[in-house]
GULO-523579 format. One line per field, with one value per atom (N, C-alpha, C, O): residue in three letters; chain; x, y, z. Coordinates in pm, whole numbers, padded with zeros to 5 digits. Layout:
<sites>
type	(ALA/...)
mol	(A/...)
x	(X/...)
y	(Y/...)
z	(Z/...)
</sites>
This chain:
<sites>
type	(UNK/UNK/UNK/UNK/UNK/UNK/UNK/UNK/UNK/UNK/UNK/UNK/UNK/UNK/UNK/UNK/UNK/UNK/UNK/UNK/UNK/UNK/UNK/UNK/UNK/UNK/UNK/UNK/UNK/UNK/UNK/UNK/UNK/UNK/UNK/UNK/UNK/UNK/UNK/UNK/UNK/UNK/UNK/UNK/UNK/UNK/UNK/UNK/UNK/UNK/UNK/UNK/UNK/UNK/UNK/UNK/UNK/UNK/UNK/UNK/UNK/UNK/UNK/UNK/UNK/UNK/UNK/UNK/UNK/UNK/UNK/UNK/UNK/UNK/UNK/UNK/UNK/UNK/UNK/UNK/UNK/UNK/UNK/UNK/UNK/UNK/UNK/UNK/UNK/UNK/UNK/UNK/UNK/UNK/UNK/UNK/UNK/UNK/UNK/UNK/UNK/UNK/UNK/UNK/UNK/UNK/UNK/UNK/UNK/UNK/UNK/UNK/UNK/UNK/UNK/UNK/UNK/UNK/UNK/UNK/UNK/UNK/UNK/UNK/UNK/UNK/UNK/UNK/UNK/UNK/UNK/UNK/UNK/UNK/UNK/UNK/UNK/UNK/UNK/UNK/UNK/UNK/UNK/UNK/UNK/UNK/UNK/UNK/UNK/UNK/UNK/UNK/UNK/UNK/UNK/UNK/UNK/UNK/UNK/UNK/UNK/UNK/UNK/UNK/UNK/UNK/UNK/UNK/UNK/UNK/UNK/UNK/UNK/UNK/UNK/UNK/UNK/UNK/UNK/UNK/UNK/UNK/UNK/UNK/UNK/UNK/UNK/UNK/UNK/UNK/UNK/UNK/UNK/UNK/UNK/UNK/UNK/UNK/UNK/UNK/UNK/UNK/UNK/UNK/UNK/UNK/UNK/UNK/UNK/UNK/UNK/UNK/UNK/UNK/UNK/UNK/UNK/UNK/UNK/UNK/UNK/UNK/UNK/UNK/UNK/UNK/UNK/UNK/UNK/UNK/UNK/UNK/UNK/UNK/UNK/UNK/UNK/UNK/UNK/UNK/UNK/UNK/UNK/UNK/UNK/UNK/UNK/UNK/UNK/UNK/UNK/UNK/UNK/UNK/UNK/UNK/UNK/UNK/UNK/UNK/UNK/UNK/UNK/UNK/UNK/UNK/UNK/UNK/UNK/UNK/UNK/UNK/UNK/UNK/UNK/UNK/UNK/UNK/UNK/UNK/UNK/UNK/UNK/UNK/UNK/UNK/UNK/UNK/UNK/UNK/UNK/UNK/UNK/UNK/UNK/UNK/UNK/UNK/UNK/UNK/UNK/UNK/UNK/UNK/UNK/UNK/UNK/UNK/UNK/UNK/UNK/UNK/UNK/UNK/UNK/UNK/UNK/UNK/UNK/UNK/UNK/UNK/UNK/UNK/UNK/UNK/UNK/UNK/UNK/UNK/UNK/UNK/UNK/UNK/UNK/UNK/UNK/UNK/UNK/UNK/UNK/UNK/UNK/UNK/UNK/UNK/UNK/UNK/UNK/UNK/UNK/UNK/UNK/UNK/UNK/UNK/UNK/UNK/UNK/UNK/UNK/UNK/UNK/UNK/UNK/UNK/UNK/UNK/UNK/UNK/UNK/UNK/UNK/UNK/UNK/UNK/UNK/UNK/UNK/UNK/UNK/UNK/UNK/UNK/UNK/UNK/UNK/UNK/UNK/UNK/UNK/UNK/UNK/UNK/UNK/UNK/UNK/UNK/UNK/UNK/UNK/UNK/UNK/UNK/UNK/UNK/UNK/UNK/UNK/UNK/UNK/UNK/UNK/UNK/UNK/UNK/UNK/UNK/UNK/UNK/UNK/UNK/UNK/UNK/UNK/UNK/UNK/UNK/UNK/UNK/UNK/UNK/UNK/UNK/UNK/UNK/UNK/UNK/UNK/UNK/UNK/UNK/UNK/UNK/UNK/UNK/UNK/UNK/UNK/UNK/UNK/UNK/UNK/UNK/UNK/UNK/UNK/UNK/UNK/UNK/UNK/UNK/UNK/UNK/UNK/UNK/UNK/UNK/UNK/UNK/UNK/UNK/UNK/UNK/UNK/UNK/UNK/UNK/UNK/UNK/UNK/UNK/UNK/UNK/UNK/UNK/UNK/UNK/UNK/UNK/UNK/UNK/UNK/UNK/UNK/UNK/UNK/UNK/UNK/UNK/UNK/UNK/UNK/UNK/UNK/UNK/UNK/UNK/UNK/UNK/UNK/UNK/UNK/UNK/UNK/UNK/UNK/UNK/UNK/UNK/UNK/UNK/UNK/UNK/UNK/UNK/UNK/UNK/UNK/UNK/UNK/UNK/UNK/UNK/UNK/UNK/UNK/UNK/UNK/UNK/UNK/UNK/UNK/UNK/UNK/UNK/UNK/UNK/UNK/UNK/UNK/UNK/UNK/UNK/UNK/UNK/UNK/UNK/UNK/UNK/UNK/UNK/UNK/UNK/UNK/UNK/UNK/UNK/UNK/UNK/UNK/UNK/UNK/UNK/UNK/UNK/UNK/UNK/UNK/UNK/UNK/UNK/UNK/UNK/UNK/UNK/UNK/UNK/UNK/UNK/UNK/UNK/UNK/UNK/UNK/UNK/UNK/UNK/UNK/UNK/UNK/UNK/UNK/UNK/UNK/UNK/UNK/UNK/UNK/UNK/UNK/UNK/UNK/UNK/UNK/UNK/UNK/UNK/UNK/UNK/UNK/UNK/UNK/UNK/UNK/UNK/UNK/UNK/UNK/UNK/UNK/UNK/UNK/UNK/UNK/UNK/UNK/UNK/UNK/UNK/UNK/UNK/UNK/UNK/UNK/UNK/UNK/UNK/UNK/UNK/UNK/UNK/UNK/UNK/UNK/UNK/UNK/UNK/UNK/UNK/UNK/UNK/UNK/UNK/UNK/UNK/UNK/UNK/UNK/UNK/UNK/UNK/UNK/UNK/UNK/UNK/UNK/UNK/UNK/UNK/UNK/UNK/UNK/UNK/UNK/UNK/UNK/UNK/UNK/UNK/UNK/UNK/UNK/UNK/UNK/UNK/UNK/UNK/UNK/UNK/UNK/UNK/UNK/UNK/UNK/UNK/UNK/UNK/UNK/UNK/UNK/UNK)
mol	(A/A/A/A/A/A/A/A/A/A/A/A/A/A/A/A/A/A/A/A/A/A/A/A/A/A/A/A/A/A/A/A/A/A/A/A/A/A/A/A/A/A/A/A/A/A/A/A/A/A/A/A/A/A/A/A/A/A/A/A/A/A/A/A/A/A/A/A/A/A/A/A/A/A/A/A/A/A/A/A/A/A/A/A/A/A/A/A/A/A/A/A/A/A/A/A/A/A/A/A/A/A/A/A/A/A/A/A/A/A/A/A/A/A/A/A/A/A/A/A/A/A/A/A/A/A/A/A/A/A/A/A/A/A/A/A/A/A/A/A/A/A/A/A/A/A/A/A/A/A/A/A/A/A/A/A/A/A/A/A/A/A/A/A/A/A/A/A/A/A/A/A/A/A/A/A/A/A/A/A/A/A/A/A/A/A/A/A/A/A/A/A/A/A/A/A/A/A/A/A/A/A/A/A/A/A/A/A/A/A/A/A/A/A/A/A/A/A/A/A/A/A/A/A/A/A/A/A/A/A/A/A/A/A/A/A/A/A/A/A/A/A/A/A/A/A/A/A/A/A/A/A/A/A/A/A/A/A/A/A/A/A/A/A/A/A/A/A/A/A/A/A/A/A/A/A/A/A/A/A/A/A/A/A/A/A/A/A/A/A/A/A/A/A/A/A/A/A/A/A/A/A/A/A/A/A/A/A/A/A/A/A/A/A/A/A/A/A/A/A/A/A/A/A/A/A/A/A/A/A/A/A/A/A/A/A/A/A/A/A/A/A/A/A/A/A/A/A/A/A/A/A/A/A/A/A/A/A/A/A/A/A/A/A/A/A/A/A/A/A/A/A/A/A/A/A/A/A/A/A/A/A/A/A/A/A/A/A/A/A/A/A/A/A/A/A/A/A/A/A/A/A/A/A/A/A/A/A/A/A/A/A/A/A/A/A/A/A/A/A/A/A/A/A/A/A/A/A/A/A/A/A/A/A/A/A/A/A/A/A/A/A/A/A/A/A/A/A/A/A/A/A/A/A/A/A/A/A/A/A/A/A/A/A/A/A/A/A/A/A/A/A/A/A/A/A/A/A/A/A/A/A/A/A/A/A/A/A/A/A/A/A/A/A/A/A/A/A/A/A/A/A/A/A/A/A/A/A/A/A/A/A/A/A/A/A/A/A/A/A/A/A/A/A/A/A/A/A/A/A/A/A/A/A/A/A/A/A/A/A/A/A/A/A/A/A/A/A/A/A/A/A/A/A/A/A/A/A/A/A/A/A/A/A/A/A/A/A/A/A/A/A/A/A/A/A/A/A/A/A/A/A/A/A/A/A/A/A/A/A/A/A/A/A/A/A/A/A/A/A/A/A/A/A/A/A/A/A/A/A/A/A/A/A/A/A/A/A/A/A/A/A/A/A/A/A/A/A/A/A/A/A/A/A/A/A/A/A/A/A/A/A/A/A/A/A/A/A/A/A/A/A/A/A/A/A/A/A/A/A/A/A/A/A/A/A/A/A/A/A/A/A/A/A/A/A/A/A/A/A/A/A/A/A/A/A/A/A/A/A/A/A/A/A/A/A/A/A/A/A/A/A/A/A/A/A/A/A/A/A/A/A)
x	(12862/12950/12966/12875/13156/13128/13123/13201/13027/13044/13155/13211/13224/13312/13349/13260/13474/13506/13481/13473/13451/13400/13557/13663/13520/13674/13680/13584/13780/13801/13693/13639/13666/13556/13415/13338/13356/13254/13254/13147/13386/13445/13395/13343/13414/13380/13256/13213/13183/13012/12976/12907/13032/12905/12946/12868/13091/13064/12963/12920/12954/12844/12909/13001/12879/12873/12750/12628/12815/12697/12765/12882/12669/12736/12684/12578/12789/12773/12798/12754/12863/12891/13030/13118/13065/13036/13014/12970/13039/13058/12973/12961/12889/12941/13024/13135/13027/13108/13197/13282/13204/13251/13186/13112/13211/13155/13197/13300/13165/13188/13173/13081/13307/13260/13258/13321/13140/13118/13144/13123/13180/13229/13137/13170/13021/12947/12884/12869/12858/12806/12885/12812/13025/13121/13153/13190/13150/13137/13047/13082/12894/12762/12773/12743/12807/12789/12970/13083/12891/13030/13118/13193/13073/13131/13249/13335/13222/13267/13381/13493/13315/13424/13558/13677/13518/13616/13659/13756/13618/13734/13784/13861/13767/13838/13974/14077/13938/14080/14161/14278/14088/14182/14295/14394/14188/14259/14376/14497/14297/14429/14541/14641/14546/14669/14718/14811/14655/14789/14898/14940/14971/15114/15134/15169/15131/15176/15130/15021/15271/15229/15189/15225/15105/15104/15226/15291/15275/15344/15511/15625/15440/15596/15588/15662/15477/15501/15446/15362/15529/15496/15369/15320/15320/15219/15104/15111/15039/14960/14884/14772/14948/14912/14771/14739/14647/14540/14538/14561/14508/14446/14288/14187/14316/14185/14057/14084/13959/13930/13829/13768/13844/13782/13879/13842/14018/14155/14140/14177/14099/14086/14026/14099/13891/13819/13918/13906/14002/14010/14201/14267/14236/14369/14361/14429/14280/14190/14166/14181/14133/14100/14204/14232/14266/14387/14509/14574/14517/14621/14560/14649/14475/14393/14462/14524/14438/14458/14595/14628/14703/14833/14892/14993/14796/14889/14996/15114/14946/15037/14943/14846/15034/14916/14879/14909/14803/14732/14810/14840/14808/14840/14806/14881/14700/14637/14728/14818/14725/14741/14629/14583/14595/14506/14524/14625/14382/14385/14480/14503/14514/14608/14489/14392/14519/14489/14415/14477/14364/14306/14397/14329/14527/14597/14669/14730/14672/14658/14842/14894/14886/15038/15084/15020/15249/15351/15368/15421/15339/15317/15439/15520/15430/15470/15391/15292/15379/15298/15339/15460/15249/15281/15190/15072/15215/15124/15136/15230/14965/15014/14930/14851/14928/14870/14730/14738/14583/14499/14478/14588/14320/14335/14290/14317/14242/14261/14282/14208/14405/14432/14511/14569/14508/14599/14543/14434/14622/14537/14661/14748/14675/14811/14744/14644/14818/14797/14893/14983/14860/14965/14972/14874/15089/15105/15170/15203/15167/15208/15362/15396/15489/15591/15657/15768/15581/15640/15531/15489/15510/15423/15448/15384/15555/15651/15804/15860/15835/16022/16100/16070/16226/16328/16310/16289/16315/16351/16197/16186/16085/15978/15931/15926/15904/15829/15677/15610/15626/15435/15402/15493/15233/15200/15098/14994/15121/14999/14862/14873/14776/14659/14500/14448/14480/14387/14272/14312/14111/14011/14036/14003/14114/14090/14224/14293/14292/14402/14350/14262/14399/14307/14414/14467/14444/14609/14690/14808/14661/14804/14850/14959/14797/14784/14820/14916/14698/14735/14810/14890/14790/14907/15032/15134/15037/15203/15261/15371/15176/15187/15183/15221/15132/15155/15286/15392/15268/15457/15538/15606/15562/15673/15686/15782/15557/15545/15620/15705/15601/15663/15781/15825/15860/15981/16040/16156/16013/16075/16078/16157/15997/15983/16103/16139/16164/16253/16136/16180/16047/15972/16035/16076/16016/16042/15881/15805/15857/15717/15738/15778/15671/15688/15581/15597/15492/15361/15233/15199/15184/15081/14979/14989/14864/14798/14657/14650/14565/14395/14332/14371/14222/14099/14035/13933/14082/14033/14094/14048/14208/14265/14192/14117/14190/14171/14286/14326/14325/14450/14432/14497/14324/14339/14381/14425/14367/14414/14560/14615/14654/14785/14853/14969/14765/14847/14940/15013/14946/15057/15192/15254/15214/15293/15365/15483/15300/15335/15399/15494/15349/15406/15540/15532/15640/15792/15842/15833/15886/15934/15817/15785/15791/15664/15581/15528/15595/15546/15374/15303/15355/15166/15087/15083/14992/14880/14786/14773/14672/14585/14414/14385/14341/14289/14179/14153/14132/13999/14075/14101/14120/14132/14052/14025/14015/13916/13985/13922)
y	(11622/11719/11840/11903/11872/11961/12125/12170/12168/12371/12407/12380/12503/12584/12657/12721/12651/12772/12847/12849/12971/13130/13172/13121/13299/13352/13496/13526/13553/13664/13767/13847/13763/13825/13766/13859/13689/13674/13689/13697/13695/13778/13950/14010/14010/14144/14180/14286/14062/14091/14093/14181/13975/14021/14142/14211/14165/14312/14427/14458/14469/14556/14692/14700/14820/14919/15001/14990/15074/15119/15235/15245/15367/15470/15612/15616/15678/15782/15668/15673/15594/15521/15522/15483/15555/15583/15747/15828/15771/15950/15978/15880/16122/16134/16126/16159/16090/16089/15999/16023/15866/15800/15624/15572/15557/15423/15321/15273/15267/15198/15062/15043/14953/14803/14719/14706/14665/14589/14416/14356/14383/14248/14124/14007/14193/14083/13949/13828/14049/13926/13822/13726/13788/13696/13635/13518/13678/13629/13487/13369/13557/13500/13347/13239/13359/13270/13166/13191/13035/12966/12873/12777/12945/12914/13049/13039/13175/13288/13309/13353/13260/13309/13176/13207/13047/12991/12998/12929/13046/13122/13228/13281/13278/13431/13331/13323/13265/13235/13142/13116/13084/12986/13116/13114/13223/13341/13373/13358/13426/13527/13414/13469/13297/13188/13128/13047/13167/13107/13119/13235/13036/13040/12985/12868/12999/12978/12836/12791/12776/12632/12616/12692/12490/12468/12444/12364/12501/12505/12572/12551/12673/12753/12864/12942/12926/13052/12978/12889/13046/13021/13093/13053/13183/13284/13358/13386/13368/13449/13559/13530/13696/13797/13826/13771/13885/13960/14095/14103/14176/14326/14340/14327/14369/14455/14509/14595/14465/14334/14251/14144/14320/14220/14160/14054/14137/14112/14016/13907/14010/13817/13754/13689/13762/13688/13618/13495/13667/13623/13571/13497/13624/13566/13476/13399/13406/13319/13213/13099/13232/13122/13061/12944/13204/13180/13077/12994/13124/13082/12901/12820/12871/12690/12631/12525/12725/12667/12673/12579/12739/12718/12683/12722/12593/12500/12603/12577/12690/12834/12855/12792/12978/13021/13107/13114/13191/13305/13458/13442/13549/13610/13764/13849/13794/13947/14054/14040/14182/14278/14378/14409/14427/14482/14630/14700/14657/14852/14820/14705/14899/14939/14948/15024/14859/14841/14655/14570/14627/14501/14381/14280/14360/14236/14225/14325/14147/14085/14136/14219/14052/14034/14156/14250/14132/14226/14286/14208/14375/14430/14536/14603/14531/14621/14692/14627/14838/14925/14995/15015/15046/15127/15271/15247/15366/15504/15527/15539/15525/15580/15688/15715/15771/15921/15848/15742/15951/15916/16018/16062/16115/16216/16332/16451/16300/16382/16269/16175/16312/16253/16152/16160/16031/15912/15787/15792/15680/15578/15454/15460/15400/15301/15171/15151/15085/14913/14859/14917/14750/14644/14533/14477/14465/14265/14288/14384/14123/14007/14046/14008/14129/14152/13990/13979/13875/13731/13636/13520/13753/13654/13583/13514/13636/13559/13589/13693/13494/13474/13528/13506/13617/13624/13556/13435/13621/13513/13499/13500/13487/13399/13414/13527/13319/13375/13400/13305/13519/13542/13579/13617/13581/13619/13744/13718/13851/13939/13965/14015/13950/13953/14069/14105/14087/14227/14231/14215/14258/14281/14403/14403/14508/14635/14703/14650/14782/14875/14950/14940/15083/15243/15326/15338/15375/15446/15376/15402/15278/15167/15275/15331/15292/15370/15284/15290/15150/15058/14942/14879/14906/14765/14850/14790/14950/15027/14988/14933/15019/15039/14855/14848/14744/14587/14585/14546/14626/14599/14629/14532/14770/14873/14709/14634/14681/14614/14482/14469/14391/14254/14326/14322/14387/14449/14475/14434/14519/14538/14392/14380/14279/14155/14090/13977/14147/14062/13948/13866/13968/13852/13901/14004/13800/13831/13814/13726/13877/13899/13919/14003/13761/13688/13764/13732/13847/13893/13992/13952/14114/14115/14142/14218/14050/14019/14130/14153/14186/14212/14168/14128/14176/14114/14244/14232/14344/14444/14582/14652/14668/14764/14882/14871/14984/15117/15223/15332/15168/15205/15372/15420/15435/15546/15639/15752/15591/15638/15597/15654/15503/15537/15440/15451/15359/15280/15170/15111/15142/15029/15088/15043/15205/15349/15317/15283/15328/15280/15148/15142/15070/14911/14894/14804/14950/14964/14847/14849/14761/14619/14493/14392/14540/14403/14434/14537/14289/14246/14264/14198/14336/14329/14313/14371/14211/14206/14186/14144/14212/14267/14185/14218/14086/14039/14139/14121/14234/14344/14447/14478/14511/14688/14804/14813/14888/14974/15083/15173)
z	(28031/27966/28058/28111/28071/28190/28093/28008/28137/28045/28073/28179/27938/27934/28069/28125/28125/28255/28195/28072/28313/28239/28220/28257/28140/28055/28174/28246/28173/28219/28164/28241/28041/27985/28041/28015/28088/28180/28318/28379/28386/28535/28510/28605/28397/28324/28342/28389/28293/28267/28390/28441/28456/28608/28687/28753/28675/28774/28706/28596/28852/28862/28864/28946/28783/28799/28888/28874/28969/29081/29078/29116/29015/28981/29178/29242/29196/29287/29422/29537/29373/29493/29552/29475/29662/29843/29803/29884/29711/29667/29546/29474/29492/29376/29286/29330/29147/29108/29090/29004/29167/29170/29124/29208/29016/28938/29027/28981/29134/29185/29093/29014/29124/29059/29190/29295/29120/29255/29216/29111/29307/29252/29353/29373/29401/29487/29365/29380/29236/29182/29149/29123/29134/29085/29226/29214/29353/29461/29465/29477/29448/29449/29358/29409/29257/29146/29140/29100/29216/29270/29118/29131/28967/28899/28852/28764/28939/28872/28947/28922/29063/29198/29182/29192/29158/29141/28972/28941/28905/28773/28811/28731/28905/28957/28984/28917/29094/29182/29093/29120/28965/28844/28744/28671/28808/28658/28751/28735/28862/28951/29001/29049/29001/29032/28894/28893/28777/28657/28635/28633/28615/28580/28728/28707/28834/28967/29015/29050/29000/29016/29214/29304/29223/29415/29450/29384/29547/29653/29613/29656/29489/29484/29511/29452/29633/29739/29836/29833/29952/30076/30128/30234/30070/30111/30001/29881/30063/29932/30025/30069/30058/30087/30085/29980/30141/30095/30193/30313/30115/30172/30197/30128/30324/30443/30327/30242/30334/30381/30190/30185/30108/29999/29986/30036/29945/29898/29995/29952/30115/30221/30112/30038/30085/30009/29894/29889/29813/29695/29725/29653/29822/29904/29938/29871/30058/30101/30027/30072/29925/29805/29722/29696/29680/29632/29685/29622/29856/29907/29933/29955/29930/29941/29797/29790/29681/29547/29538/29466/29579/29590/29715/29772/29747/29880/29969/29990/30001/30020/30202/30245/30277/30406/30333/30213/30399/30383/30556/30674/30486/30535/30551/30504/30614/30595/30603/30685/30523/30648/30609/30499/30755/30808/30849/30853/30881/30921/31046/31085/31084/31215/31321/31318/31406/31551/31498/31561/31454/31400/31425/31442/31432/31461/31586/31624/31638/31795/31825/31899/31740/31799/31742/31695/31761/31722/31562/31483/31529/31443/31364/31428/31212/31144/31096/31066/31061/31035/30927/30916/30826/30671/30697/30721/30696/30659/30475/30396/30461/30322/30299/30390/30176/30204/30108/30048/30116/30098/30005/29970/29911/29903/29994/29975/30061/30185/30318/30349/30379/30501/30442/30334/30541/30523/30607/30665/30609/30635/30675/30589/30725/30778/30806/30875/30739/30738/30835/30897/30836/30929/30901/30851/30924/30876/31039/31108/31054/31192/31159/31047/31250/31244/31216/31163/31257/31201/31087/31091/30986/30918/30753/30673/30760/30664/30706/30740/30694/30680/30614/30496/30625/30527/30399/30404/30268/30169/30109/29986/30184/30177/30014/29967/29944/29787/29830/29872/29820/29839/29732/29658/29671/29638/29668/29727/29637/29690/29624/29513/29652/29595/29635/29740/29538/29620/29482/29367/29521/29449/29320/29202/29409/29294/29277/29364/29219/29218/29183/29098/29255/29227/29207/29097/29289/29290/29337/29313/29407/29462/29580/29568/29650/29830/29913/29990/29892/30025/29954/30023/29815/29771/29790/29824/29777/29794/29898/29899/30021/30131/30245/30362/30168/30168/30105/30155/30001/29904/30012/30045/30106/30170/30260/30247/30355/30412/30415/30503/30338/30242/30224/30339/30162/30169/30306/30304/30409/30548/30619/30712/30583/30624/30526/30557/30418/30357/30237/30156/30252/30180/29982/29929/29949/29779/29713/29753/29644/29595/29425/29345/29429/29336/29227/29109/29252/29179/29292/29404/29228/29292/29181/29085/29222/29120/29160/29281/29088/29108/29016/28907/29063/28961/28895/28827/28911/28881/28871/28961/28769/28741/28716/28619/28769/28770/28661/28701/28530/28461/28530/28624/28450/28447/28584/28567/28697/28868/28877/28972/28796/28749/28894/28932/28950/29114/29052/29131/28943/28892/28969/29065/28887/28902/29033/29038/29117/29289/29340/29419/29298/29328/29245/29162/29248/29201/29287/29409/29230/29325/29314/29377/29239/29242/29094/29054/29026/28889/28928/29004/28875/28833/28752/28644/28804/28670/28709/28824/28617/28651/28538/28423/28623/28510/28411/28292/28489/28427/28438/28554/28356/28326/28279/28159/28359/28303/28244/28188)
</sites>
């Protein structure tokens, strides 16, 4: 008899709250334990790919660098590539570049200037949304490439930091909302 898949509500339980983390003040969720436990991590990537049948995006986006992990996975389960983008200076070839503002300072990503096609359907995929700084700044990205972005999905919403707000051009959801 095979056990129940875990529910989005047991993706919930194992994160970890780790409070004053990188800062005071700040509740860090940590998502190593749903990583760890290879029944949690593959209900992550069953939750964050529903509705999305295999092989109806060409891509499945992840952001620098937890958003690989769960892109990565994602993009195997939808017969899809995988496609990073990364801090600025990190990718080899010809590059497009995003600046986005931080709260103090700023911070600029990059995708492969050929890493999706005109037209392309992707999915974007990322661990957390906080203010939507750097998915904003993947969206600007996927938009200057022409890609159509079919969804960007997290495993994990920050409602109250308001980053939905930001991703204007792209359907979001979000399986954990705090």
């Amino acid at each position: 008899m095979n056990p129940t898949p875990p529910t989005v509500a047991d993706l919930q339980c194992a994160i970890r709250n780790v409070p004053d983390f990188p800062k005071p003040g700040i509740q860090f969720k940590d998502i190593t334990p749903v990583l760890a436990d290879a029944r949690l991590f593959a209900a992550s990537i069953e939750h964050l790919t529903a509705g999305i049948a295999p092989g109806t995006v060409e891509a499945v986006v992840g952001i620098d660098a937890r958003g690989f992990i769960f892109a990565a996975a994602a993009a195997l389960r939808l017969q899809a590539g995988f496609v990073p983008v990364r801090k600025q200076g990190k990718l080899p070839a010809q590059t497009l570049e995003q600046s986005y503002d931080l709260e103090y300072g700023s911070n600029t990503v990059a995708i492969h200037a050929d890493a999706v096609k005109p037209g392309s359907r992707v999915l974007l995929v990322d661990d957390l949304l906080a203010t939507g700084g750097t998915a904003a700044a993947a969206v600007a990205l996927l938009h200057r490439l022409h890609a159509e972005i079919v969804e960007a999905r997290f495993l994990i919403e920050l409602a109250f930091l308001h980053g939905r707000e930001r991703l204007r051009g792209a359907p979001v959801r979000s399986l954990i909302v705090y």
